[in-house]
C-alpha positions, -999 to +999 in steps of 0.1 A: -793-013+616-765+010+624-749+021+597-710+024+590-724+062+572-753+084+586-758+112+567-735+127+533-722+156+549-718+170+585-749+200+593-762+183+560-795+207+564-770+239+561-744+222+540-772+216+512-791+251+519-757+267+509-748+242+481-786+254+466-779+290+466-743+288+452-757+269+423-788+290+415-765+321+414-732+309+397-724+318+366-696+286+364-704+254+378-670+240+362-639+238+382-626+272+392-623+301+422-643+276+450-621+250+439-592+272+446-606+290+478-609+250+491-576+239+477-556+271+500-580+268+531-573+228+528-532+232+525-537+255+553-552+231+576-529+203+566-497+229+569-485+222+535-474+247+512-496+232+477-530+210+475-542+202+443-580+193+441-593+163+424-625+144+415-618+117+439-592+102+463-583+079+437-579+103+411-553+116+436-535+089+437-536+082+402-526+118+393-497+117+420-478+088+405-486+100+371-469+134+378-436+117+395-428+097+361-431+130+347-410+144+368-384+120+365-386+115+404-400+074+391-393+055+361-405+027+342-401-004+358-389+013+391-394-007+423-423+009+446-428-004+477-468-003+488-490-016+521-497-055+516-530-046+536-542-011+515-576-003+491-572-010+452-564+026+442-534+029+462-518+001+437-533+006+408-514+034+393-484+019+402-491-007+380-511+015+353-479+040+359-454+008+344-438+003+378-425-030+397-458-023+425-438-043+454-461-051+486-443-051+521-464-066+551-478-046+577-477-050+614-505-069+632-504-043+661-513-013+637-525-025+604-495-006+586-463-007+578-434-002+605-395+003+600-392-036+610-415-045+580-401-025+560-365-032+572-376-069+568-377-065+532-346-041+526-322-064+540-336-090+520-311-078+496-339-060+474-344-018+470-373+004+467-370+035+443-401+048+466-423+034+493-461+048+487-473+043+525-511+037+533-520+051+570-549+030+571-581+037+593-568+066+608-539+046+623-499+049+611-468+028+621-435+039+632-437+070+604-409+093+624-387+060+619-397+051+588-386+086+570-356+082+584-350+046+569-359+063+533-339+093+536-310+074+546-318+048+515-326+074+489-360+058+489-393+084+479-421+079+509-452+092+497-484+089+521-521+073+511-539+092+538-575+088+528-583+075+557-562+093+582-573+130+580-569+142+614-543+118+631-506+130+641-481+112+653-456+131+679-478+162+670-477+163+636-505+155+611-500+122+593-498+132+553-469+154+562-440+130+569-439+119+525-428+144+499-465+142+492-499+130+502-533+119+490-561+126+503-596+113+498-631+131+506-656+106+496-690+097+517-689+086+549-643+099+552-636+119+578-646+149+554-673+143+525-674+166+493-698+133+482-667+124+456-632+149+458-595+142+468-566+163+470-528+161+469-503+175+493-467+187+490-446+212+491-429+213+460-436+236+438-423+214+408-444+187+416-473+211+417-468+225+384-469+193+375-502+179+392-522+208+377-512+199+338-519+158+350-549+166+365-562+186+330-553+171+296-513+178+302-519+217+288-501+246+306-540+266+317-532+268+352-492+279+358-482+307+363-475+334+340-434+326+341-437+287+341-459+288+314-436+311+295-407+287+300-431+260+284-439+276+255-405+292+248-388+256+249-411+239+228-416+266+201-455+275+209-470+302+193-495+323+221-522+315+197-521+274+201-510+280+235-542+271+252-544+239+229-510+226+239-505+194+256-473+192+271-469+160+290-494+134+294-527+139+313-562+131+325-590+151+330-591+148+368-607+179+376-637+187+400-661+208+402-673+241+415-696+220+436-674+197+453-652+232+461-684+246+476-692+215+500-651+214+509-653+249+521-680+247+545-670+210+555-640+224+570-658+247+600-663+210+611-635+194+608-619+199+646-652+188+667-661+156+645-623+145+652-627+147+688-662+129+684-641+101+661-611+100+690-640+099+718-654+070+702-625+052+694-614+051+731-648+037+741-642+006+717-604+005+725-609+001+765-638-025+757-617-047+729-588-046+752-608-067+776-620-089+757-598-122+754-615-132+717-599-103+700-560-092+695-549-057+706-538-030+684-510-010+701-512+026+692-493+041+722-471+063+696-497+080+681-504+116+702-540+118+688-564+088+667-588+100+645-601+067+637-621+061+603-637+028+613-631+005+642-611-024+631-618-058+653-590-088+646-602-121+663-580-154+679-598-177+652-620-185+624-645-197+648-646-168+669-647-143+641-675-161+625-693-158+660-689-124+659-702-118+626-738-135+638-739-115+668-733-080+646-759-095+616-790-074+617-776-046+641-745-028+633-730-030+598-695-043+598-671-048+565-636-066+554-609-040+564-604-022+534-594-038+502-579-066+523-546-081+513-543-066+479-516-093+466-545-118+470-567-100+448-571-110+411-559-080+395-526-080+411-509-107+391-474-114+414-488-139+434-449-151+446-447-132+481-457-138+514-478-113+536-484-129+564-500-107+593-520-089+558-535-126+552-540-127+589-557-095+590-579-099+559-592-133+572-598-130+606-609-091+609-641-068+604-645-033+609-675-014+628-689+025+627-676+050+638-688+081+630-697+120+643-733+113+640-736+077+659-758+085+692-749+077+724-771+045+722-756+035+691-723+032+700-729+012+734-747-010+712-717-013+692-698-018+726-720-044+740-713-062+705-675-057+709-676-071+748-672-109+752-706-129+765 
């Protein structure tokens, strides 16, 4: 069986060997310099001013949302737009956060959501106080367009791109078009700290405030000046300073550990995209020629670094077909968390997401990973090719 996940990390024999001696000589194992080391090399990469580490991709995305309604940038009851087709954690703390979570349909041709979707629903007569994007699978829609649509609405956009680490459209890295992005390094993403996420941004405001959500709501990590500001308006004394909890908070944090793994997972970043992209292409040529499946059209994204390869067939029949010829050779899944409106714990059951129900029924995705040999993935090619 070929697996959708090979191994935990990339060079997992030298990734562990290193992981091994940090932790037989650290004196702190709690979250602290690694973390911080990662958390610069990683806003680095990504070209963002501020990354905030977490203990997963959906702590990210908890801790994102939590720290806009403490900014005052959402508000109780707020409309926030999200991808019909998305995974649970992108919707959740909408909905944990006391905002109106709002789902807007995606396009068929790209799995997410595009100005006419979203433009589709705006001149509906409704409004979005933000739109929290999902760039699913390492795929994005009409993004360039899409910010523009928000800016001229007054409308937040905030990126999901767990599963996009790697991608640009027009030459910029999707996770950098939103006033911030999550991230998401769990087994078998494009990066793997085993569990780890991070938020991007570059507002400094917001990542005051994503270090006090991500620990308890106290003032430990600010700086000297912003955590003088905090204690002066409230009245602190230095000496309950460190027991202060100034806004509402988690405890989010990671560890030394996944700070460790993140720092040497990034010397690989740049070749296992171009194995990902490589790949990718193989499948796309060989699912464009085949007659059971429907094309995704990606012709406006500069560079694909695809998660998994997602197949949508004509029909029931034909998708079921293609589950029996995969059983027992490649491991396929449901794309994502499907069409999240469906799901039981999202309780507004009124809309209508029609290429996301397409999608979700008729879809499965296949590997595609740095580590799949050259026999596995024309395996997976034959399996993709009509018989």
């Amino acid at each position: 069986m070929i697996k959708l996940m090979k191994k935990t990390f990339s060079e997992e024999e030298e990734t562990k060997k290193k992981l091994c001696e940090f932790i037989t000589d650290a004196k702190r194992l709690s979250m602290g310099s690694k973390c911080k080391q990662f958390e610069k090399e990683f806003a680095k990469y990504q070209g963002r001013e501020y990354a905030v580490l977490l203990n997963s991709g959906s702590s990210a995305n908890l801790a994102l949302i939590s720290a806009l309604v403490n900014m005052g940038k959402l508000n109780k009851d707020d409309n926030v737009g999200f991808s019909s087709l998305t995974w649970a954690t992108n919707t959740m703390p909408l909905i944990q956060c006391g905002l109106n979570a709002i789902p807007i349909d995606v396009s068929s041709q790209n799995l997410n959501i595009t100005s006419e979707t979203l433009l589709d629903y705006l001149n509906s007569g409704q409004k979005l106080k933000a739109l929290f994007i999902t760039n699913l699978l390492g795929f994005c829609g009409d993004l360039d367009k899409i910010k523009e649509i928000c800016e001229e609405r007054n409308i937040l956009l905030l990126e999901d791109n767990c599963e996009s680490l790697g991608s640009e459209l027009q030459n910029k890295k999707l996770g950098n078009f939103g006033f911030a992005s999550s991230f998401s390094f769990f087994v078998g993403h494009h990066m793997s700290t085993v569990e780890g996420g991070m938020v991007c941004t570059d507002d400094k405001e917001l990542y005051d405030l994503l270090l006090m959500v991500r620990a308890h709501g106290w003032s430990r990590e600010l700086d000297e000046e912003k955590t003088k500001e905090l204690r002066e308006k409230h009245g602190i004394s230095k000496f309950h300073e460190m027991y202060t909890f100034y806004i509402p908070g988690y405890n989010l944090r990671p560890t030394e550990i996944t700070g460790v793994i993140g720092i040497e997972q990034l010397k690989y970043l740049e070749e296992n995209f171009e194995k990902r992209n490589k790949i990718f292409n193989i499948y796309e040529k060989t699912v464009k020629q085949n007659p059971d499946t429907e094309n995704l059209d990606l012709s406006h994204m500069n560079f694909v670094c695809n998660f998994a390869y997602p197949i949508t067939f004509k029909d029931k029949e034909t998708f079921e077909k293609y589950q029996e010829k995969f059983e027992g050779i490649a491991e396929i899944r449901p794309l994502v968390g499907g069409c999240i409106p469906n799901q039981p714990f999202f309780k507004n059951k009124d809309g209508k997401y029609p290429n996301a129900e397409k999608i979700n029924n008729l879809s499965f995705y296949v590997p595609n990973n740095p580590d799949l040999t050259d026999e596995e993935v024309e395996t997976i090619r034959k399996l993709l090719s009509k018989d």
